[in-house]
Backbone of each chain as ProteinMPNN parsed JSONL, in Angstrom:
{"seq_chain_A": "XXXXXXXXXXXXXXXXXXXXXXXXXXXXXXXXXXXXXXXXXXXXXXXXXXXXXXXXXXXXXXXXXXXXXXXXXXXXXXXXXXXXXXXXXXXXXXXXXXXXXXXXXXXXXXXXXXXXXXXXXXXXXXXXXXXXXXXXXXX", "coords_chain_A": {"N_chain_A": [[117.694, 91.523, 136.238], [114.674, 91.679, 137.241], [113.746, 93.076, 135.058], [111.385, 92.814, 133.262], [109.335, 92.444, 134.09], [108.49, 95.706, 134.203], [107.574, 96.121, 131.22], [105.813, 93.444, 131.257], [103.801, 94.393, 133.279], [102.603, 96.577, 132.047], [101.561, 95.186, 129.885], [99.538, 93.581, 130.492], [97.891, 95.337, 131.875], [96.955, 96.78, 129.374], [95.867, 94.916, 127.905], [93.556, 93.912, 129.514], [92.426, 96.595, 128.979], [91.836, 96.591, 126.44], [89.924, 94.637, 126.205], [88.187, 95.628, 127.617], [87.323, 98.212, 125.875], [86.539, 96.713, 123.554], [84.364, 95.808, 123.904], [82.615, 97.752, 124.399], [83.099, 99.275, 122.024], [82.115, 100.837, 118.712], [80.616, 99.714, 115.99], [82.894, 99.383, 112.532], [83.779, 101.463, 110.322], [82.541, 100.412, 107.316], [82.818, 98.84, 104.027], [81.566, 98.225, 100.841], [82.964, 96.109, 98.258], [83.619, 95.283, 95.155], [85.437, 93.522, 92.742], [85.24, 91.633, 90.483], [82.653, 92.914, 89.759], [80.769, 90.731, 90.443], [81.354, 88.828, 92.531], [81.221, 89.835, 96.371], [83.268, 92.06, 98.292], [84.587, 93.204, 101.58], [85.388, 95.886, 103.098], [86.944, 97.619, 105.525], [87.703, 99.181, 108.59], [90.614, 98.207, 110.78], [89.444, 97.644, 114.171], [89.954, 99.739, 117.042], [90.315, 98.454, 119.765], [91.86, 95.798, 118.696], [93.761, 96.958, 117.336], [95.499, 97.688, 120.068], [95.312, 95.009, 121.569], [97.324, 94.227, 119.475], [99.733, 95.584, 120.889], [100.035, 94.55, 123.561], [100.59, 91.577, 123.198], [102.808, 91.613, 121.918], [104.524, 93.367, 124.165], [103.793, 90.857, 126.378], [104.759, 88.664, 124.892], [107.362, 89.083, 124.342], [108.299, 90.015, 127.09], [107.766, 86.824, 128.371], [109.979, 85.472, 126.659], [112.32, 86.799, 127.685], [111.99, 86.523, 130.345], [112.544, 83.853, 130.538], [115.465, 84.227, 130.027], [115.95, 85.524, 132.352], [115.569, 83.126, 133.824], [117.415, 81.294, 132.51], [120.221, 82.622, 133.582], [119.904, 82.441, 135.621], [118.424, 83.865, 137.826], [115.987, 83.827, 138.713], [114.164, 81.863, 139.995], [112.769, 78.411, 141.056], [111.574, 78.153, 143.625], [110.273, 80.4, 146.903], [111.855, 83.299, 147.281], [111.66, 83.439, 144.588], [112.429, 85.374, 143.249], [116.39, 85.749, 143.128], [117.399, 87.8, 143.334], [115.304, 89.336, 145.218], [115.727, 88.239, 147.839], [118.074, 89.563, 149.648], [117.839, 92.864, 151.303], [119.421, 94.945, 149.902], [120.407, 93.916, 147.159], [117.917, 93.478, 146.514], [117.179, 96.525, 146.55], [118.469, 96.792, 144.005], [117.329, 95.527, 142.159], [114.919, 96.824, 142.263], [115.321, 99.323, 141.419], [116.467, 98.453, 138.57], [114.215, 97.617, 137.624], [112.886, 100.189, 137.31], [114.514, 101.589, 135.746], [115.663, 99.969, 133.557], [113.745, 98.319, 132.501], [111.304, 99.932, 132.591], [111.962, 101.907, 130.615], [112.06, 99.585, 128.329], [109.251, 99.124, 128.125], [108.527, 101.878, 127.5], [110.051, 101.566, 125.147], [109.323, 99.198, 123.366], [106.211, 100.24, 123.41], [106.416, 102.969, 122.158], [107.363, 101.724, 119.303], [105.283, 100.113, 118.973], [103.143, 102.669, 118.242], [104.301, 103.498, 115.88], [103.712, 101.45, 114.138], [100.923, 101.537, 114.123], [100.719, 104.2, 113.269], [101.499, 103.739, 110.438], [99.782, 101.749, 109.863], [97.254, 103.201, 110.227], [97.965, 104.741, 107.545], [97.846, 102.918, 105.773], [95.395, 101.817, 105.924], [93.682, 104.139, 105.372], [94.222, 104.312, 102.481], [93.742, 101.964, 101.301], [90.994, 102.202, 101.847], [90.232, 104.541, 100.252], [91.145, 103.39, 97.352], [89.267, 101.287, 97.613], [86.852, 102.969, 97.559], [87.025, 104.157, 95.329], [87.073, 102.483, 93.418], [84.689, 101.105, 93.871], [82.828, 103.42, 92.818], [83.466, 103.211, 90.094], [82.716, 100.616, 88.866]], "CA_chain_A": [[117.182, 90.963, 137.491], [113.206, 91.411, 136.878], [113.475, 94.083, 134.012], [110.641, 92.241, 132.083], [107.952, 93.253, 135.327], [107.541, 96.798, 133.863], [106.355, 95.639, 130.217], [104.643, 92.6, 131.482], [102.713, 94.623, 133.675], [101.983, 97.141, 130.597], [101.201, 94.487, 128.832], [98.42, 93.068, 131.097], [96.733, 96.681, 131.753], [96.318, 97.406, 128.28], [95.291, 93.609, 127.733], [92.433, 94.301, 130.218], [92.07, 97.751, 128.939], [91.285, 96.106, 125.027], [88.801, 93.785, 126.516], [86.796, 96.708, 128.225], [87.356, 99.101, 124.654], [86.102, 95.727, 122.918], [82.832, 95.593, 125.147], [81.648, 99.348, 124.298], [83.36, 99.567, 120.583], [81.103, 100.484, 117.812], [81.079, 99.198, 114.549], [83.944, 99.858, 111.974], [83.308, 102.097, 108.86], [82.728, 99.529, 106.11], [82.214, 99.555, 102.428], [81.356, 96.732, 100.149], [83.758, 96.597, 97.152], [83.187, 94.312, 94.305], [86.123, 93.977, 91.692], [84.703, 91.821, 88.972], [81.482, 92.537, 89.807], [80.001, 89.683, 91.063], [81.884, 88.996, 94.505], [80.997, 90.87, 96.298], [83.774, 91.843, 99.385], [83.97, 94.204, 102.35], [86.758, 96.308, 103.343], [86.907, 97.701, 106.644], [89.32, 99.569, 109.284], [90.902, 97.878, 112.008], [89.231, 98.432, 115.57], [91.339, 99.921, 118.406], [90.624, 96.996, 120.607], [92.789, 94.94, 118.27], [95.329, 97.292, 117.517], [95.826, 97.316, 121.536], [95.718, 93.692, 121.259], [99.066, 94.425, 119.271], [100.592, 96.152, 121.611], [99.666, 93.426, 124.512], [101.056, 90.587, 122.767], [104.441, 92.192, 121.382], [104.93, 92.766, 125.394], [104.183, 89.67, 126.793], [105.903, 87.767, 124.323], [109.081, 89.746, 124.864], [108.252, 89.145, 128.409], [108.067, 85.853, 128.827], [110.986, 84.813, 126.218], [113.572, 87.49, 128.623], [111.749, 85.735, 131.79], [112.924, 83.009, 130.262], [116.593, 84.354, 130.308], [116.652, 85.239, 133.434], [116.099, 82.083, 134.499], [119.164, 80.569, 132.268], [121.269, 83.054, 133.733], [119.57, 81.916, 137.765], [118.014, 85.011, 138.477], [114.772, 83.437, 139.105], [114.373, 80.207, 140.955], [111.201, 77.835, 141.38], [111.204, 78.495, 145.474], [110.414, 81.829, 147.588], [111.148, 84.365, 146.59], [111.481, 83.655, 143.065], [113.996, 86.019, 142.248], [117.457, 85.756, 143.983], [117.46, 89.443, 144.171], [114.886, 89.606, 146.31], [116.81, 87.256, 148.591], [118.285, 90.289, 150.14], [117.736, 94.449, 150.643], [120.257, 95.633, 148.663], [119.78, 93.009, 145.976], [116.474, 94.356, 146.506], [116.591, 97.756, 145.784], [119.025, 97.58, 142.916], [116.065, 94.955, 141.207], [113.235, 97.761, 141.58], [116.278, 100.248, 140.242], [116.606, 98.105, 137.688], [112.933, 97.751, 136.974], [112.438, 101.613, 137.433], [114.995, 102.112, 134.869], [115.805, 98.952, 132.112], [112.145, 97.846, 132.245], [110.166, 101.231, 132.037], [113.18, 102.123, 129.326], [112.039, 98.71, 127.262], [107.949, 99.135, 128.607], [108.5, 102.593, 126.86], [110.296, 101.635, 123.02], [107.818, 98.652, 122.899], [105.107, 101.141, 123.147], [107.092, 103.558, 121.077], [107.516, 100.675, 118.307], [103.754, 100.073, 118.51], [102.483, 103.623, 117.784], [104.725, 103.635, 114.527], [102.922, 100.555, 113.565], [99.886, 102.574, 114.766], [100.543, 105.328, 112.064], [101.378, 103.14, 108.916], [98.702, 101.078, 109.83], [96.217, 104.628, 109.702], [97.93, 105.109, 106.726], [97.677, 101.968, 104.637], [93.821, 101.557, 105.759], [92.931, 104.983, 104.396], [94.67, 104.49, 101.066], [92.86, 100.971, 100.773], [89.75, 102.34, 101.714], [90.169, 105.202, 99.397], [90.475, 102.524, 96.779], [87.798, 100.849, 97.768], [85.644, 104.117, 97.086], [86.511, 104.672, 93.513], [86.638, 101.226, 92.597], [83.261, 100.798, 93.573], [82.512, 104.222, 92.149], [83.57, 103.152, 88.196], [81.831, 99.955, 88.846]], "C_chain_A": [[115.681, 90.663, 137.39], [112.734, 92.634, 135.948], [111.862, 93.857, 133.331], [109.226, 92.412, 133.209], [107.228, 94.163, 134.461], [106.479, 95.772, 132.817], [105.543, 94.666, 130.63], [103.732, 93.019, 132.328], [102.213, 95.78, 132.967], [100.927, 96.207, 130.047], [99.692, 94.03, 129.244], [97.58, 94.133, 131.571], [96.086, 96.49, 130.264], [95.872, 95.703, 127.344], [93.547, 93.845, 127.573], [91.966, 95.759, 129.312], [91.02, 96.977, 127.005], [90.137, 95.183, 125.17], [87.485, 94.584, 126.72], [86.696, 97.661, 126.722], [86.335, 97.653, 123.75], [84.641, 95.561, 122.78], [82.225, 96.808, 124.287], [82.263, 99.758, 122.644], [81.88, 99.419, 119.629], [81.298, 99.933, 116.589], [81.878, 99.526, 113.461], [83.179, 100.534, 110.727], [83.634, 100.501, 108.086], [81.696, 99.168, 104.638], [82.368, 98.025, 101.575], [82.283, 96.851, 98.929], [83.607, 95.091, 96.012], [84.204, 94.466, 92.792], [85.96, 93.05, 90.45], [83.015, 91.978, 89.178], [80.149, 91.527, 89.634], [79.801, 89.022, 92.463], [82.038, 90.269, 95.11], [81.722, 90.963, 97.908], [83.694, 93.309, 100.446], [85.24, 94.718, 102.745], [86.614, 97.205, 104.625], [88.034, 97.902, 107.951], [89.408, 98.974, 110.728], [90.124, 98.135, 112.892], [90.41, 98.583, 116.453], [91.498, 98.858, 119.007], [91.713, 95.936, 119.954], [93.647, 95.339, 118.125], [96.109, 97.314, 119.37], [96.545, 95.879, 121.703], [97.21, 93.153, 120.853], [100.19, 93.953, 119.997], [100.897, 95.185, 123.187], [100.515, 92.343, 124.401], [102.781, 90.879, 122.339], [104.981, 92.363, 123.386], [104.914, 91.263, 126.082], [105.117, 88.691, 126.227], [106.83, 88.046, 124.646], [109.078, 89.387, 126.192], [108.378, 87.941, 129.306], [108.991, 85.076, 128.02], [111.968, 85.594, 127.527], [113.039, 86.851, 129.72], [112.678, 84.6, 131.583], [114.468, 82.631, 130.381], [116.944, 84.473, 131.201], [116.441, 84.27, 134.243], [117.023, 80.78, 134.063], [120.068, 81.138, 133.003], [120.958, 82.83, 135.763], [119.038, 82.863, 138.26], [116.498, 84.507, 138.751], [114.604, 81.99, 139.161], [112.671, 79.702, 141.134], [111.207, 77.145, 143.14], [110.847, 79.74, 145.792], [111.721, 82.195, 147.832], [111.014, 84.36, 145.128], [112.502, 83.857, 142.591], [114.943, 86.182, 143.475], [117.537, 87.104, 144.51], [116.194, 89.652, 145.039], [114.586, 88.9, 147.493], [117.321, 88.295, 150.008], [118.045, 91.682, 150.047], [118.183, 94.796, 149.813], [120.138, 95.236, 147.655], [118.807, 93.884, 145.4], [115.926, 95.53, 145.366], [117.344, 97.903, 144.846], [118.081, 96.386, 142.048], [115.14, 95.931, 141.472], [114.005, 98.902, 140.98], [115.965, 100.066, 139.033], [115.159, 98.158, 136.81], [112.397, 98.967, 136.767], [112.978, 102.288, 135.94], [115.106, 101.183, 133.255], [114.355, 98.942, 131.835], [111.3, 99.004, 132.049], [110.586, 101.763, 130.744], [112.344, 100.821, 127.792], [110.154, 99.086, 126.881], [108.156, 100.477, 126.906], [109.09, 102.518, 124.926], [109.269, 100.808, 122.848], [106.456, 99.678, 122.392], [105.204, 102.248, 122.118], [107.004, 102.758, 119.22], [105.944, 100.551, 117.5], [103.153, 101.337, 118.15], [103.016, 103.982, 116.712], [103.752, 102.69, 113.95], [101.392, 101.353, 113.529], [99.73, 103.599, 113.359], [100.885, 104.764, 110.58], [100.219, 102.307, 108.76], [97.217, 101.829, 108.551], [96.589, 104.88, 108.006], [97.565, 104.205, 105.574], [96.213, 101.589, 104.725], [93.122, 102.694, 105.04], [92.886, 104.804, 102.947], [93.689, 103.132, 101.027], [91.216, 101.591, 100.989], [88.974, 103.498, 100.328], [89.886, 104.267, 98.059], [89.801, 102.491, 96.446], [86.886, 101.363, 96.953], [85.609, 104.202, 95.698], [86.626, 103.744, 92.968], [85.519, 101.088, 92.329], [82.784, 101.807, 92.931], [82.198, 104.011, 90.429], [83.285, 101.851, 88.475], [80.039, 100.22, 88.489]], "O_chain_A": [[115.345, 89.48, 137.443], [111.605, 93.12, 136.019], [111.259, 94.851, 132.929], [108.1, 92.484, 132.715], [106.097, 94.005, 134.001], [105.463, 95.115, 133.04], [104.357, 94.909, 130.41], [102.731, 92.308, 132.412], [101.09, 96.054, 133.391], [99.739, 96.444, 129.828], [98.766, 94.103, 128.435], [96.397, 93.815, 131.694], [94.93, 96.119, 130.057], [95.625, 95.682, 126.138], [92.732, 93.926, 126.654], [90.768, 95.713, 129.032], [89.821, 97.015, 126.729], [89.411, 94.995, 124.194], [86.333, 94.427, 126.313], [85.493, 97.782, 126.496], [85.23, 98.04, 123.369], [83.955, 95.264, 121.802], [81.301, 96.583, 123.505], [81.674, 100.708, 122.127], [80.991, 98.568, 119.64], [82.467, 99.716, 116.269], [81.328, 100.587, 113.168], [82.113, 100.115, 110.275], [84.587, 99.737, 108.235], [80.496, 99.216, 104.364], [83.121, 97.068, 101.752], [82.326, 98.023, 98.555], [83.503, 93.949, 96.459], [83.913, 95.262, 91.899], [86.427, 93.464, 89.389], [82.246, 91.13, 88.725], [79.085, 91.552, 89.016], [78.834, 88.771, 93.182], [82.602, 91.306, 94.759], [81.203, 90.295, 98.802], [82.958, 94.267, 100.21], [86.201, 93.949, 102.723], [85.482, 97.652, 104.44], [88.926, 97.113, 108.26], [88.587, 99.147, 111.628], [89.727, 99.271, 112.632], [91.427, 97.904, 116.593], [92.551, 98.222, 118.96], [92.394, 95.268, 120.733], [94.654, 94.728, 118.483], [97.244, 96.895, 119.601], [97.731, 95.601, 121.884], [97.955, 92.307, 121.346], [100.992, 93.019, 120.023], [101.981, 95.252, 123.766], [101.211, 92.052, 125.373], [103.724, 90.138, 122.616], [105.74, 91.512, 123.849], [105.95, 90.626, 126.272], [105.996, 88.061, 126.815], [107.418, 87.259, 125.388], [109.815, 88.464, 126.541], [108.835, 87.87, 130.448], [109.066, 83.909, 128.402], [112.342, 84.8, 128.39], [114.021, 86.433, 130.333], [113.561, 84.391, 132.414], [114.913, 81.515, 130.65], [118.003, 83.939, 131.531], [116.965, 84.301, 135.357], [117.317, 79.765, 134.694], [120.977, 80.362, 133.3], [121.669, 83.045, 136.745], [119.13, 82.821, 139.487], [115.882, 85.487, 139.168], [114.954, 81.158, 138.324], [111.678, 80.413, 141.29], [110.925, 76.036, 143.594], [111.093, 80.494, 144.851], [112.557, 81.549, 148.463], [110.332, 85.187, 144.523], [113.291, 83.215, 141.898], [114.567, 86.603, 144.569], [117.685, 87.487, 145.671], [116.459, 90.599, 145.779], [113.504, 88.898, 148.079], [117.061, 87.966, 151.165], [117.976, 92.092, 148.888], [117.537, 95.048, 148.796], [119.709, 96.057, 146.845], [118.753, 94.629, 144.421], [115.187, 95.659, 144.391], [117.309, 99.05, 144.402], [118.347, 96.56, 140.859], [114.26, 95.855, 140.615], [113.459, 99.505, 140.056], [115.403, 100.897, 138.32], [115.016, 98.599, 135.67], [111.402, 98.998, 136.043], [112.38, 103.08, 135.212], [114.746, 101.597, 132.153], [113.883, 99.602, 130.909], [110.481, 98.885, 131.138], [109.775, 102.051, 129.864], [112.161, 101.162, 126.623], [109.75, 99.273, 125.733], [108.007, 100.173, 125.723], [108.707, 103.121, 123.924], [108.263, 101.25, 122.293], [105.928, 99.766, 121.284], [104.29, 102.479, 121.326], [106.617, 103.339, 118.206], [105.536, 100.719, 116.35], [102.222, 100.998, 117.419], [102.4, 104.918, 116.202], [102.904, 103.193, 113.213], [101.014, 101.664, 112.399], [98.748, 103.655, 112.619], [100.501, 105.411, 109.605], [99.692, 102.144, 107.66], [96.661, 101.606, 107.476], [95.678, 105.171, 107.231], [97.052, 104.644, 104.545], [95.708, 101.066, 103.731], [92.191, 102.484, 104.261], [91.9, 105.028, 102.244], [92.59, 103.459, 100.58], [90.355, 101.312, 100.155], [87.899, 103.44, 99.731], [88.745, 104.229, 97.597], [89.298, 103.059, 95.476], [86.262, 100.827, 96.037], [84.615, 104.292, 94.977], [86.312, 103.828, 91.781], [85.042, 100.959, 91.202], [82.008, 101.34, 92.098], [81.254, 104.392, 89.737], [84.39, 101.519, 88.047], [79.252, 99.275, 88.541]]}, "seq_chain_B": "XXXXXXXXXXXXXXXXXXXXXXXXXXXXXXXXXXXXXXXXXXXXXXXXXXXXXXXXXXXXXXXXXXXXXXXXXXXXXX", "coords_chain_B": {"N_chain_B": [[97.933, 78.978, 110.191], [98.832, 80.921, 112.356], [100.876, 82.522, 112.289], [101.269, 84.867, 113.154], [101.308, 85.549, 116.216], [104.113, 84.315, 116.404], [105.657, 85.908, 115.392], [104.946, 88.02, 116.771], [106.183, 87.109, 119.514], [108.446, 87.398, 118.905], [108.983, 89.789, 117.877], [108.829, 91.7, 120.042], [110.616, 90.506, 121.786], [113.101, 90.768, 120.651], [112.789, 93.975, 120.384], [113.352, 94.348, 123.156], [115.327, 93.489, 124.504], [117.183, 94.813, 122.916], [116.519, 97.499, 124.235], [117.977, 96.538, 126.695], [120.426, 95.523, 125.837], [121.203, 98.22, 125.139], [121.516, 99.555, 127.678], [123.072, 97.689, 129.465], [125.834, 98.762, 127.825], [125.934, 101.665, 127.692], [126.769, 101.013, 130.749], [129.085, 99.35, 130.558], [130.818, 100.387, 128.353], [132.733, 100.491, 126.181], [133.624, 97.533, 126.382], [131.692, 95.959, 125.703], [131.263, 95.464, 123.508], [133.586, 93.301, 123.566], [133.611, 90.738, 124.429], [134.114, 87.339, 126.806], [135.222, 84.402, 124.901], [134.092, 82.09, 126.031], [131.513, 83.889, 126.918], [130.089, 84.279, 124.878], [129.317, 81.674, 123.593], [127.78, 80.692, 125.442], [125.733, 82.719, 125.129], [124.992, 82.06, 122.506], [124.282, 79.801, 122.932], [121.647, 80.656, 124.428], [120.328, 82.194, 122.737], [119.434, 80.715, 121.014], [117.66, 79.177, 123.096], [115.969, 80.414, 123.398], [114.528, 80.983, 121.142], [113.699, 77.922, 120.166], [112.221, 78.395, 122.483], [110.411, 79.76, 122.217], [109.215, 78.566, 119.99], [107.519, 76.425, 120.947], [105.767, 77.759, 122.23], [104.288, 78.77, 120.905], [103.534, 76.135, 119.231], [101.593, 75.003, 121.036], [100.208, 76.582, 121.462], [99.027, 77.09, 118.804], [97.893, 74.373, 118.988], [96.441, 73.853, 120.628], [94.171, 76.294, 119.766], [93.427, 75.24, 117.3], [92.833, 75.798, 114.219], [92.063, 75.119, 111.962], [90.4, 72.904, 112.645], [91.214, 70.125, 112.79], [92.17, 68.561, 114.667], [89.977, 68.311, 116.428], [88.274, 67.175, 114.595], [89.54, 64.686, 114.121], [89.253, 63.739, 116.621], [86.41, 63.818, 117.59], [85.796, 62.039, 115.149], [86.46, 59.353, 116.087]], "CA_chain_B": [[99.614, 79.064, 110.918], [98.681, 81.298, 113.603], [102.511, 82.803, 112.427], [101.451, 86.43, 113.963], [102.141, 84.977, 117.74], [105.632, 84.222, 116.77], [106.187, 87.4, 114.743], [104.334, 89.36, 117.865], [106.726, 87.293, 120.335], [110.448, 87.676, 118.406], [109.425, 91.353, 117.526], [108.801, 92.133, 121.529], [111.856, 90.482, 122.675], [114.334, 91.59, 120.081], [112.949, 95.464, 121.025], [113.573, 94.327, 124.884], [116.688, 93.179, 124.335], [118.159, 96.067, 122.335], [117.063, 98.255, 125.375], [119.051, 95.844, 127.64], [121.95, 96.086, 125.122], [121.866, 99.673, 125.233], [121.038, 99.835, 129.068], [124.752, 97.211, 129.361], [126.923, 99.649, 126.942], [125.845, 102.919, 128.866], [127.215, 100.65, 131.595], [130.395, 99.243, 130.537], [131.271, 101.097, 127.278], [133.294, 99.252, 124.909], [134.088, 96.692, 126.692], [130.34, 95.526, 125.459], [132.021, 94.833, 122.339], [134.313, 92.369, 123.552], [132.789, 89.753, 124.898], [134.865, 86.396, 126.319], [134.656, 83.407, 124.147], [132.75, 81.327, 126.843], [130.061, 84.279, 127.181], [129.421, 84.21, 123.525], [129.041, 80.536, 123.883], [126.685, 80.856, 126.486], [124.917, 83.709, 124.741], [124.565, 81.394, 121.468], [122.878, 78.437, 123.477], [120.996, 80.841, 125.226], [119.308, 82.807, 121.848], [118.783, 79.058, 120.095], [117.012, 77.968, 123.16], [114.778, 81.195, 123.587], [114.104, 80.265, 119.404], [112.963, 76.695, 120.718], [110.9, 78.177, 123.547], [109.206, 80.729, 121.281], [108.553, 77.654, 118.876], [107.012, 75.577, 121.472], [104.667, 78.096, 122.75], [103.656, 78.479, 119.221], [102.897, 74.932, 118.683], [100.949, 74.902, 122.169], [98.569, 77.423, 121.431], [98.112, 76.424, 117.556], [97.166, 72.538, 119.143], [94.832, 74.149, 121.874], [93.234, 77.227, 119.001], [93.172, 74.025, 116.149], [92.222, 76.664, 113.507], [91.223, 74.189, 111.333], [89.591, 71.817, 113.494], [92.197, 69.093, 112.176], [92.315, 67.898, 115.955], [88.783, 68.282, 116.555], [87.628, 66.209, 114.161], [90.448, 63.507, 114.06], [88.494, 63.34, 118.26], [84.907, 62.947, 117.224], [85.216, 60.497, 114.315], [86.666, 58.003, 116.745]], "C_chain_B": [[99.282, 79.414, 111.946], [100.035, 81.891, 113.871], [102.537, 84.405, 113.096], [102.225, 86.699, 115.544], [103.271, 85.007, 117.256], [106.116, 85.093, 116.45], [105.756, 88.365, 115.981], [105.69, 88.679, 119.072], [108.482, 87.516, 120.169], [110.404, 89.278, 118.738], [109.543, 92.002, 119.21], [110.058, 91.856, 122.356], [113.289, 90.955, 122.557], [114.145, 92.94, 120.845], [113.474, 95.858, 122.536], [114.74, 94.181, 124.792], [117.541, 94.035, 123.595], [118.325, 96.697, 123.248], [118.37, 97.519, 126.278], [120.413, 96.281, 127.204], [122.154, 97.159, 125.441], [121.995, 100.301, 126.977], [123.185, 99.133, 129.354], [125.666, 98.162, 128.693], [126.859, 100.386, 127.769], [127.073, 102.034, 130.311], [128.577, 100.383, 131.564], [131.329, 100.12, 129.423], [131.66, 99.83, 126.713], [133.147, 98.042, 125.369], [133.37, 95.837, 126.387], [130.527, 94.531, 124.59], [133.119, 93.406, 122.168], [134.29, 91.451, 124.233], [133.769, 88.269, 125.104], [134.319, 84.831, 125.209], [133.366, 82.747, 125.019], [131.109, 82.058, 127.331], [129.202, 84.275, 125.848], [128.54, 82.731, 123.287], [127.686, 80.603, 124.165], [125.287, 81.481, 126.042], [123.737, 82.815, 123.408], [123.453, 80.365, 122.187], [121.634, 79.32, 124.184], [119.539, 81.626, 124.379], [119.298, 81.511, 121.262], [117.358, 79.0, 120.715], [115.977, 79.138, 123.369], [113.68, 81.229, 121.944], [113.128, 79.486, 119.655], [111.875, 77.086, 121.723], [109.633, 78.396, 122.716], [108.109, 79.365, 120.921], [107.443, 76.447, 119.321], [105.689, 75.978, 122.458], [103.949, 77.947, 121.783], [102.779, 77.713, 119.318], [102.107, 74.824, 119.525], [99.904, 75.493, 121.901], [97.906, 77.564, 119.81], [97.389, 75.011, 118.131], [95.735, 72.986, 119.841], [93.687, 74.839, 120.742], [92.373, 75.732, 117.811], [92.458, 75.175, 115.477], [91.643, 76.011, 112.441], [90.4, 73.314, 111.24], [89.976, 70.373, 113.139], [91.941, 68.146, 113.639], [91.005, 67.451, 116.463], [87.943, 66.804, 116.085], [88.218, 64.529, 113.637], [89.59, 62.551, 115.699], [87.407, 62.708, 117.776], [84.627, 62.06, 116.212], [85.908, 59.231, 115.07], [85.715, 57.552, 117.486]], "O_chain_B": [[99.269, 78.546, 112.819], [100.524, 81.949, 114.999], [103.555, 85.0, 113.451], [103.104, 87.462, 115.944], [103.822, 86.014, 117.7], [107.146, 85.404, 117.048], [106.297, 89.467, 116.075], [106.31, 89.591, 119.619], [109.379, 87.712, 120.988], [111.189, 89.932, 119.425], [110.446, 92.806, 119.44], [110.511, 92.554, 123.264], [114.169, 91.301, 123.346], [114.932, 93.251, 121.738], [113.833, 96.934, 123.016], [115.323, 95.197, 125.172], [118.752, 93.873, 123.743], [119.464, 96.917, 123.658], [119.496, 97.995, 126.42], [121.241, 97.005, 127.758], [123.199, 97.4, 126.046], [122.524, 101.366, 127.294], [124.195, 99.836, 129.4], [126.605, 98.301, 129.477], [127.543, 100.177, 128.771], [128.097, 102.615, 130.67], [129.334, 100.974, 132.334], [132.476, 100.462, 129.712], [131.214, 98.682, 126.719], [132.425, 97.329, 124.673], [133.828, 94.707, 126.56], [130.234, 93.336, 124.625], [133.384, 92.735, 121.171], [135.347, 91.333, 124.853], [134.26, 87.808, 124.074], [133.169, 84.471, 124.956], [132.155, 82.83, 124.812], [130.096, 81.518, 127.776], [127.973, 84.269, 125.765], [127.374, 82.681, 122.895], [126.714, 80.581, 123.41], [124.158, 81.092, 126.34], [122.512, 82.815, 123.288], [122.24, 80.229, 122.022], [120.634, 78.675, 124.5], [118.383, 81.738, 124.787], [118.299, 81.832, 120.618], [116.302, 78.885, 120.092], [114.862, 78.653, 123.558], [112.475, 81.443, 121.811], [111.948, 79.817, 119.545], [110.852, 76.423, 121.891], [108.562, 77.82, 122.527], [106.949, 79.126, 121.257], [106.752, 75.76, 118.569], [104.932, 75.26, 123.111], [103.043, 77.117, 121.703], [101.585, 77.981, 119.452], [101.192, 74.282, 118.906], [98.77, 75.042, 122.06], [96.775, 77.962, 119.534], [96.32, 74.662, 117.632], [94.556, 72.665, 119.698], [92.574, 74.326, 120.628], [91.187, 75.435, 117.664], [91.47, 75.606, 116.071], [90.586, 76.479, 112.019], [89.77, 72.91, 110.263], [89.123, 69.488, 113.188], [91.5, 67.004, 113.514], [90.883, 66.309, 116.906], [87.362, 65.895, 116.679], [87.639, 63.606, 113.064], [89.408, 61.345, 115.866], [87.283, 61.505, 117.549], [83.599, 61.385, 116.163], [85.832, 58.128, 114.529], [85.832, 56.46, 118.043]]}, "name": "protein", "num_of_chains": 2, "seq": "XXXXXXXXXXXXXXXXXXXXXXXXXXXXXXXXXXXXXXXXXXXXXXXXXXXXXXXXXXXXXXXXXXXXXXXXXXXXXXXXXXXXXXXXXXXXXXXXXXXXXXXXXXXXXXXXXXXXXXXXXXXXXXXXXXXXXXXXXXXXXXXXXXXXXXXXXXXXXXXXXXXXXXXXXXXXXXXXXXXXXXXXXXXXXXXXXXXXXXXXXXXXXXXXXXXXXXXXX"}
């Protein structure tokens, strides 16, 4: 009915929220690495603000392709109210059901999904940065 | 390319759409499984054309970003 509410309004907090983290972020650890010694490159860990960013974009997208379904399947109309279910009460309250339960349910693996990404991320930037270190070291 | 957008909006809708799936099963049980011909149908035209939307936001917000400035500068040398 309007499952795709929760995450899309996830999605647009922690949008906003990466904009304001963005603003006050400090600068990333970063290390110069040079592998034939001459170029000379920089290696450097993600900021939060972008991994957020992620997590932002993986909702909305999902968001507005399933918007998209429910208006193949007619559940959302281009008049007031929008959505047929909230046409009538009952309708009504089994669309904020639905959003209480499918949509906080999807809101929640999305976010789930993204904090795995989250921890291989952590892990594949240490090991490159590690690298990094003893490359440039036996340089 | 700018191919992260489409990889950020498949991977978000597939994960939405599993819940759904699993949110429908809880609901009907098997019966999930057996689907009539004409909803499969339905289902098929209906993951193509969410394919096609994806692909057309895509192209929308590579024309507007122009990461290359291909568009840009095709404008100002006229």
């Amino acid at each position: 009915m309007a499952c795709f509410a929760a995450p899309a309004a996830e999605a647009i907090i922690v949008a906003a929220a990466s904009k304001i983290i963005e603003k006050n972020e400090n600068k990333s650890e970063e290390i110069e690495v040079s592998f034939d010694g001459i170029n000379v490159e920089s290696a450097h860990k993600i900021p939060f603000s972008r991994k957020l960013r992620w997590l932002s974009f993986i909702q909305l997208g999902g968001a507005v392709l399933l918007m998209f379904e429910h208006i193949w399947h007619g559940e959302i109309v281009p008049f007031f109210p929008f959505l047929t279910a909230a046409s009538d009460t009952v309708s009504l309250g089994q669309m904020l059901y639905e959003i209480a339960t499918t949509g906080v349910a999807m809101a929640v693996f999305t976010t789930a999904i993204w904090l795995v990404m989250l921890g291989v991320s952590a892990v594949i930037e240490k090991r490159a940065i590690r690298e990094a270190k003893a490359i440039s070291k036996t340089k | 390319m700018n191919l992260g957008l489409l990889c950020w909006m498949f991977w978000g809708a597939s994960a939405m759409w599993f819940v759904d799936a699993i949110v429908e099963y809880l609901d009907i049980g098997s019966e999930y499984f057996n689907p009539a011909p004409a909803d499969m149908l339905n289902d098929l035209f209906l993951g193509l054309s969410v394919v096609a939307l994806a692909l057309v936001i895509w192209i929308i917000v590579l024309l507007i970003k122009d990461p290359k400035g291909v568009i840009k500068s095709k404008i100002f040398r006229k």
